[in-house]
C-alpha positions as CSV (number, residue, x, y, z in Angstrom):
1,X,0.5,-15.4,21.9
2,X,-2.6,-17.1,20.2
3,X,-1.7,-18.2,16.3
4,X,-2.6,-16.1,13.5
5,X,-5.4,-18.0,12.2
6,X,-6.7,-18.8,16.1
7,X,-6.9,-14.7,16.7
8,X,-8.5,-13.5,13.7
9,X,-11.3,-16.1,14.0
10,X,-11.6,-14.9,17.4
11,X,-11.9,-11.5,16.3
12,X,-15.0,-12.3,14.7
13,X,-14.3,-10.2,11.9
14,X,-10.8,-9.5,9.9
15,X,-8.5,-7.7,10.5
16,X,-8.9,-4.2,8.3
17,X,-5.6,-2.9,7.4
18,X,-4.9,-0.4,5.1
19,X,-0.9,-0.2,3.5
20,X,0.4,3.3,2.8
21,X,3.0,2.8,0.3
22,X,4.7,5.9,-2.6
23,X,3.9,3.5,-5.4
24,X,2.0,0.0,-6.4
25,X,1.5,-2.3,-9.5
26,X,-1.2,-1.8,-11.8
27,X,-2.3,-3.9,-14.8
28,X,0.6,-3.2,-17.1
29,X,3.1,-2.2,-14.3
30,X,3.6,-5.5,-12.3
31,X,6.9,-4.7,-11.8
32,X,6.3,-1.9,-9.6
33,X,6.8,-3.2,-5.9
34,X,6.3,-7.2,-6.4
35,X,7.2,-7.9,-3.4
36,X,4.7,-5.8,-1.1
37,X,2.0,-6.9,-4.2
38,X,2.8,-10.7,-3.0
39,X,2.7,-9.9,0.7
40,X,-0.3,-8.4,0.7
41,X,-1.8,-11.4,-1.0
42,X,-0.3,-13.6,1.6
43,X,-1.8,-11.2,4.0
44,X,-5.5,-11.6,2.4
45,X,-4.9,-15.4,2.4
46,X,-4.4,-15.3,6.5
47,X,-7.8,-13.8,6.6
48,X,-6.2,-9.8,6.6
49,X,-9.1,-7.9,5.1
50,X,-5.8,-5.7,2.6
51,X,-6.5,-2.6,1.0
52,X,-3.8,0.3,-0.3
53,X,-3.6,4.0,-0.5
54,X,-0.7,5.1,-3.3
55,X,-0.5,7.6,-5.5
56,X,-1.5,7.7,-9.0
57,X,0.6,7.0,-11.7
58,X,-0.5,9.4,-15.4
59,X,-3.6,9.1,-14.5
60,X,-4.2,5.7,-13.6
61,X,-7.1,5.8,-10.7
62,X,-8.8,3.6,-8.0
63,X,-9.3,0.1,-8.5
64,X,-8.0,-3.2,-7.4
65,X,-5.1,-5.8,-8.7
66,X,-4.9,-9.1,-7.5
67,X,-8.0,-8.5,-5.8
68,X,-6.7,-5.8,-3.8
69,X,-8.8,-2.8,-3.6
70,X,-6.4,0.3,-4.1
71,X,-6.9,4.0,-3.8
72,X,-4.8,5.9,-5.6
73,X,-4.6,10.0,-5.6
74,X,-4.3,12.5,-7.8
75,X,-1.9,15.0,-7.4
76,X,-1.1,16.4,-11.1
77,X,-2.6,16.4,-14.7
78,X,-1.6,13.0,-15.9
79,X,1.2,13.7,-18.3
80,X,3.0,14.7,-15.0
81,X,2.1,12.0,-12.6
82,X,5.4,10.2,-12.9
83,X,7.0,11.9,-10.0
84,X,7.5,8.2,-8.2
85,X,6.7,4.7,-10.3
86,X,9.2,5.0,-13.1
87,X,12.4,6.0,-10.7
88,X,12.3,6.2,-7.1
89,X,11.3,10.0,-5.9
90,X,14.7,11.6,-4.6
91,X,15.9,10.1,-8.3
92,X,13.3,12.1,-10.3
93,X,14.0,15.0,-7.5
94,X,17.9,14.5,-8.4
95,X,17.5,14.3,-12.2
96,X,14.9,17.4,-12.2
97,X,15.1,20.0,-9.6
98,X,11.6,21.7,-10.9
99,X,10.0,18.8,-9.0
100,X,10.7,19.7,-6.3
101,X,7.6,22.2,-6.9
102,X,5.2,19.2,-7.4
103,X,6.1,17.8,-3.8
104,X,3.7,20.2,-2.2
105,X,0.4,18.5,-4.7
106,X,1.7,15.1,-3.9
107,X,1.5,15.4,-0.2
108,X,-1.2,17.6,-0.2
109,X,-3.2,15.1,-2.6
110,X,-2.3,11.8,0.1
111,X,-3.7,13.9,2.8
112,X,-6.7,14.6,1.1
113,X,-7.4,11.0,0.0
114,X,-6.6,10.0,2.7
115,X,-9.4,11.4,4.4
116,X,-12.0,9.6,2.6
117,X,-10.6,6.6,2.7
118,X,-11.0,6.8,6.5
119,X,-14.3,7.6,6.5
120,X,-15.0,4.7,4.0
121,X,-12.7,1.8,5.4
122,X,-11.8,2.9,9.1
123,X,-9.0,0.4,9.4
124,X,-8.0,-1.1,12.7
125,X,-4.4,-0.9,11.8
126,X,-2.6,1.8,9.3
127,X,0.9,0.5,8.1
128,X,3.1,3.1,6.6
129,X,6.2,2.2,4.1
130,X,8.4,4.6,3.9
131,X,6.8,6.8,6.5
132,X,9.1,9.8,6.0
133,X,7.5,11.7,4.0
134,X,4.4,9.1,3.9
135,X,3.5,9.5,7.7
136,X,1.9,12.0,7.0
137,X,-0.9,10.9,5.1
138,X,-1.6,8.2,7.9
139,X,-2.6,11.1,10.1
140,X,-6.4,11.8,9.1
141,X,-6.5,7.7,10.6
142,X,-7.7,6.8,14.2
143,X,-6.6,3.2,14.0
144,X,-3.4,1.9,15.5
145,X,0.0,2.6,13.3
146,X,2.8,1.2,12.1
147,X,6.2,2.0,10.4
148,X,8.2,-0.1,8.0
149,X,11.7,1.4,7.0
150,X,13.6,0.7,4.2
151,X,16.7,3.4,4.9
152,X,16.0,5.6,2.1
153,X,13.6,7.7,3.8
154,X,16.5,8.1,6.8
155,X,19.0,9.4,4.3
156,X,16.0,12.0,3.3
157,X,15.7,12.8,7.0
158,X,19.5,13.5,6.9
159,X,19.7,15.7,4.4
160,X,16.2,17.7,5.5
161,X,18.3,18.5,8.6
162,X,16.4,20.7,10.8
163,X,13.8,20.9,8.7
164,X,13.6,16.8,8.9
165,X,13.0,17.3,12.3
166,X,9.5,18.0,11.9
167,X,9.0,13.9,11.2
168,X,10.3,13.4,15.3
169,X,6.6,13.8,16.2
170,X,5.0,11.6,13.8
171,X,7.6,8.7,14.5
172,X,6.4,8.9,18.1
173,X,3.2,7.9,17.3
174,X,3.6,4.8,15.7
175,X,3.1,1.8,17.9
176,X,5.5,-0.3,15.8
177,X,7.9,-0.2,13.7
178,X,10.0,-2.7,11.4
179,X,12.8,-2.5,9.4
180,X,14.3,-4.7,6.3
181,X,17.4,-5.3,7.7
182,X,19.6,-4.8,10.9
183,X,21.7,-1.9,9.2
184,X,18.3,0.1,8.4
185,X,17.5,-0.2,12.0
186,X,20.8,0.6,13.0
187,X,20.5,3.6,10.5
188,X,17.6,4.9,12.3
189,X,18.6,4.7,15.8
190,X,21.3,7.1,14.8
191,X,19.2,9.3,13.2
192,X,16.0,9.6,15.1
193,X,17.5,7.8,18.4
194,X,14.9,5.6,20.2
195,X,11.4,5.6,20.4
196,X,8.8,3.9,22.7
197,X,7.6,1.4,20.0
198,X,8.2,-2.1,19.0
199,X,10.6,-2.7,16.6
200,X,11.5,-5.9,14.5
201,X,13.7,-6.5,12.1
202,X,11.7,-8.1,8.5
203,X,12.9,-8.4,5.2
204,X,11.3,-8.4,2.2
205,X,10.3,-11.3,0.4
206,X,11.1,-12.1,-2.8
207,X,8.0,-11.4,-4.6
208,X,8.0,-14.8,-7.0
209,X,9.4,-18.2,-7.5
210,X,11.6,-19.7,-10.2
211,X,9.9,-20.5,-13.2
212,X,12.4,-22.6,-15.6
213,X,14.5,-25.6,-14.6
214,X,17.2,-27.2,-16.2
215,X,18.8,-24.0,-17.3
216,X,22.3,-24.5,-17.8
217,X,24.7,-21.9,-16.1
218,X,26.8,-20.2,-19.1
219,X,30.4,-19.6,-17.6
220,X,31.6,-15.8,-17.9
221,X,27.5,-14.7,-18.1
222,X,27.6,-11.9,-15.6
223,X,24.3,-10.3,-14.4
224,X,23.0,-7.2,-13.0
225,X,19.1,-7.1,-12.3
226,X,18.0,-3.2,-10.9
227,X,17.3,0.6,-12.4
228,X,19.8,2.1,-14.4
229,X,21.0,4.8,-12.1
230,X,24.1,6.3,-10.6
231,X,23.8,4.7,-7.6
232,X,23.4,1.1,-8.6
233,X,27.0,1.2,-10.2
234,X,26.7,-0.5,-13.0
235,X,29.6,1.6,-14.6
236,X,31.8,-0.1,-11.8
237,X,30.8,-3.0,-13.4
238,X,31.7,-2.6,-16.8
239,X,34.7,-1.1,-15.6
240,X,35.4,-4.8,-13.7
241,X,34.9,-6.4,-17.0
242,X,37.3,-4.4,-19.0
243,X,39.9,-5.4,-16.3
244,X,39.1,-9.0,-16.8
245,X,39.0,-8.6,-20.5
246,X,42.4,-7.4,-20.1
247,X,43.8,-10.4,-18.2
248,X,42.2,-12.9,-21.0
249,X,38.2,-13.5,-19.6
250,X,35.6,-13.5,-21.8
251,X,32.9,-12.1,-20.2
252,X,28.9,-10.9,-21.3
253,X,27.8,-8.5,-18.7
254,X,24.0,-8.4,-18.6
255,X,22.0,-5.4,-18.0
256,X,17.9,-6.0,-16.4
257,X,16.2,-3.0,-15.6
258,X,15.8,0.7,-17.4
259,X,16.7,4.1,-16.1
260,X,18.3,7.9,-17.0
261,X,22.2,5.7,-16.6
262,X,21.7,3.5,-19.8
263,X,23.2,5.8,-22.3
264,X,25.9,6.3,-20.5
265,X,26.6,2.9,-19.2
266,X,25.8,1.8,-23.4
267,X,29.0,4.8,-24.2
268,X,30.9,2.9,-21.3
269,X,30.7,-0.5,-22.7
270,X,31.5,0.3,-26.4
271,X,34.4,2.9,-25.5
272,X,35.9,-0.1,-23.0
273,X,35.7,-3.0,-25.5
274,X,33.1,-4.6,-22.8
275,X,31.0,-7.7,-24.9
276,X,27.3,-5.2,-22.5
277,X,23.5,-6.0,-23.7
278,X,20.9,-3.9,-22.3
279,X,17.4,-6.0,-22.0
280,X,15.3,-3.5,-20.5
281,X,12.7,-4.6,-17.6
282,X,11.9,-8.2,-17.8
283,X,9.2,-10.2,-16.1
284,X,8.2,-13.7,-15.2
285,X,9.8,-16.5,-17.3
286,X,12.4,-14.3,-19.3
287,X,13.6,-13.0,-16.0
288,X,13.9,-16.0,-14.4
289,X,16.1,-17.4,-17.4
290,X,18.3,-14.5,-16.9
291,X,18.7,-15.3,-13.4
292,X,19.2,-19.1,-14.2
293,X,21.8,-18.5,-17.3
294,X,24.0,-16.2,-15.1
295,X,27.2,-17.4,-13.6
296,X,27.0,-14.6,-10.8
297,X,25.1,-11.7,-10.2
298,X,26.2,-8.8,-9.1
299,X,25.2,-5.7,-7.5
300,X,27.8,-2.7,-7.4
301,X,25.4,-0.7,-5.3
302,X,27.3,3.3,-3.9
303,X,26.5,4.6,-0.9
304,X,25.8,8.0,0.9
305,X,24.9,8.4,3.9
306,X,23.0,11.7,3.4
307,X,21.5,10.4,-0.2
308,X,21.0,6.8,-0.3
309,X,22.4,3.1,0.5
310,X,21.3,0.0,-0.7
311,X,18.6,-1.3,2.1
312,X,18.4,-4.9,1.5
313,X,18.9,-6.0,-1.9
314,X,15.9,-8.3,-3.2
315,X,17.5,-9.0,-5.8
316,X,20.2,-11.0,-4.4
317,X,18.0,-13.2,-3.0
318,X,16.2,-13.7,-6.1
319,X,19.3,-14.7,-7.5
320,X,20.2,-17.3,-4.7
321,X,16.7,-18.8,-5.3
322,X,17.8,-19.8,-8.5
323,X,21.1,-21.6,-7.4
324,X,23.6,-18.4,-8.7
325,X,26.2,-17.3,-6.5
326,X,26.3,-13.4,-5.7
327,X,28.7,-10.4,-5.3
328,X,28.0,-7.3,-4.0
329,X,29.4,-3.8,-2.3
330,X,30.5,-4.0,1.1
331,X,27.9,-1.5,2.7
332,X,24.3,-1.6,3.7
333,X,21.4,-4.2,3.8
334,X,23.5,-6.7,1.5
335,X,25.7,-7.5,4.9
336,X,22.2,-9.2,5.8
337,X,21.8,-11.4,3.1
338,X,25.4,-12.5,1.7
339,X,27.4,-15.3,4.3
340,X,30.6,-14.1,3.2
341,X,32.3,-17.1,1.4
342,X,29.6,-19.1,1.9
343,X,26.8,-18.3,-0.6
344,X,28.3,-15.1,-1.6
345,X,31.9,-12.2,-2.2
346,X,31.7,-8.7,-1.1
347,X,34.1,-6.4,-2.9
348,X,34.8,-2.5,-1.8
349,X,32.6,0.1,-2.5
350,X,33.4,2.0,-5.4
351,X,36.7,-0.2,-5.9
352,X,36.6,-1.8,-9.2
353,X,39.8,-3.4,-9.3
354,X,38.8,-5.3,-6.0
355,X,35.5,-6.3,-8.0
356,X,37.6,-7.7,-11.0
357,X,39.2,-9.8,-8.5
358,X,36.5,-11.0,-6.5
359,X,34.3,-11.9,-10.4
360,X,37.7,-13.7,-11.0
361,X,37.9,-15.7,-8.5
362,X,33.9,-17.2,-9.0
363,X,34.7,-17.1,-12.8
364,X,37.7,-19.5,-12.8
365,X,36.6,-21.8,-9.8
366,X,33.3,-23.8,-11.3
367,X,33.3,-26.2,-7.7
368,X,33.0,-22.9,-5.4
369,X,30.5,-21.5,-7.6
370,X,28.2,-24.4,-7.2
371,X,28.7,-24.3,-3.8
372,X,27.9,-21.3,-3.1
373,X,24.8,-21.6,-5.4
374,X,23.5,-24.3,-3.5
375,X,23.7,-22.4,-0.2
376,X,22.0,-19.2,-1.8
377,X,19.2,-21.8,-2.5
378,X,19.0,-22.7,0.8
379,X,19.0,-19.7,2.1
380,X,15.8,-17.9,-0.2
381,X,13.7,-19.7,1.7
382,X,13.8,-17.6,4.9
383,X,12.1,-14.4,1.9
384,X,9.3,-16.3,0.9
385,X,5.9,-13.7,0.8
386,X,4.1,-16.1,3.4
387,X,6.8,-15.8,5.9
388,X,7.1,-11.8,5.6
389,X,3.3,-11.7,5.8
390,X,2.9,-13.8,9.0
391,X,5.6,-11.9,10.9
392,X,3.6,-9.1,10.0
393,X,0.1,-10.6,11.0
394,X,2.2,-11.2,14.5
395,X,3.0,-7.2,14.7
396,X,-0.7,-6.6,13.6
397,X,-1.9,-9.0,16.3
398,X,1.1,-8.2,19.5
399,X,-0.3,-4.1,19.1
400,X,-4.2,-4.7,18.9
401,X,-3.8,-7.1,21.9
402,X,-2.5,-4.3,24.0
């Protein structure tokens, strides 16, 4: 195969292709999808003529951020346009069954957009995240498609059941198809079984770089970095804690991130004795710090099969990048990123007592935790947004070649 750069110069114009994605950042929301924000940058700056069709977000419209143009639809009046962006969408559906009503004007208001967006744009190549339900908005396209998977739409299909069938035809006509890690793939060969299209396995970049140096590590800091919902755990967490308060650690558990679980995590903490602050989203600098400070990170992360499992976890990675060794549940996309013993502890799903131990063991042994944060370093720099975005260039240019 030709390079990157050697093909699109030889193509004599870019490459047009357009990302379909549920959600994406905005001025005052750069938090919302960093990571596909930063690959599609890397993407432009391989010559990739980028654009993105999302949905809106209370009423925020078309434009462009970082250059990016970006078509967003409309689907509700604005006060109600929060049915993805704030939580994920089978979140919002859990927390409020009435939305389930609203599903009908989001897809509805994709397809529409979607249709004058190819008849403005015509891209060569349409690339779908989270195509179930989102493949569906890539049909009005004529150019070449692909698929990126990141699990949670499989445990939607699952739970559809026959009705989920209806997305067998849609994956079929996809040309390729890549997935964040090996277990998502795995995950969808047992779901929708094979189909005749390419398939790789690419992870998600970490959507940043460390921004503070020198930071010393504060022994018994523990962090967790991710929304504030049921099935991130963090009440496993504080539950840890209070066992390790109990055999004479002083611990601080950090919380990063909002969501509908912070009350009841807040009740947790105070009712277990647990030293818990809650720091809401943080960005940039201040997030880097926190990542810097910690001893360990942790990510407690349930699973079910038919609801949701943790697909990768970025922010693992994001801790390794800043030399902070990692723990994490013993299921899904995590058995990708952690070398057990080596840069990184898995504990048992659900199984507190087993995460007290494994926190103890990083807590009282400074010389492994060093170790392992030196090999988490090492091992960021396979997510970097430049990587992700070549392999993808390669898909782009391996499917047009055909």
């Amino acid at each position: 195969m030709r390079s990157s750069e050697g093909s699109l110069k030889d193509a004599g114009r870019p490459l047009k292709v357009l990302h379909v994605a549920t959600a994406f950042a905005y001025e005052g929301a750069p938090h919302i999808t960093p990571w596909l924000t930063q690959t599609l940058k890397a993407l432009k700056e391989l010559g990739v003529d980028v654009r993105v069709l999302t949905s809106a977000h209370r009423g925020v419209g078309d434009g462009q951020y970082m250059g990016i143009p970006v078509y967003r639809f409309r689907y509700s009046p604005a006060f109600l346009e929060n049915l993805t962006y704030d939580v994920a969408i089978y979140e919002r559906l859990r927390l409020q069954k009435w939305r389930y009503l609203q599903l009908p004007l989001f897809m509805l208001g994709g397809l529409l957009k979607a249709v004058r967006v190819e008849r403005d744009f015509r891209p060569d190549i349409v690339h779908v995240h989270w195509p179930i339900p989102n493949a569906i908005w890539a049909l009005p396209f004529g150019g070449r498609r692909v698929f990126t998977f990141y699990n949670t739409e499989l445990s939607l299909m699952r739970k559809l059941g026959v009705v989920g069938k209806v997305f067998l035809p849609v994956m079929r006509g996809a040309e390729a198809m890549t997935f964040i890690s090996n277990f998502t793939l795995t995950q969808f060969l047992n779901t929708v079984g094979d189909v005749p299209a390419e398939k790789r396995t690419v992870p998600l970049p970490v959507g940043w770089t460390p921004m503070v140096e020198g930071v010393l590590k504060e022994r018994g800091r523990v962090l967790f970095v991710g929304r504030l919902v049921y099935w991130k755990g963090g009440d496993l967490l504080i539950r840890a804690a209070s066992i390790l308060k109990g055999r004479g650690y002083r611990t601080k558990v950090v919380f990063v991130g909002d969501g509908p679980a912070k009350g009841e995590w807040e009740a947790l903490a105070r009712e277990l004795g647990v030293d818990a602050e809650f720091k809401g989203w943080l960005h940039g600098r201040e997030l880097s710090q926190e990542y810097a400070r910690a001893w360990v990170l942790v990510l407690p992360s349930r699973s079910d099969p038919k609801v949701w499992t943790e697909s990768l976890g970025v922010v693992l990675v994001e801790a390794m990048m800043h030399g902070t060794p990692v723990i994490a549940s013993r299921v899904g996309g995590p058995l990708d990123v952690i070398g057990e013993g080596e840069d990184g502890l898995f504990f048992e799903m659900e199984d507190y007592g087993d995460l007290a131990d494994k926190l103890e063991r990083i807590l009282r042994d400074e010389g492994m935790a060093r170790r392992m944060g030196e090999m988490g370093r090492k091992k960021a720099e396979r997510y970097r947004p430049l990587s992700v975005a070549r392999e993808y260039l390669n898909v782009y240019l391996s499917i047009t070649s055909k």
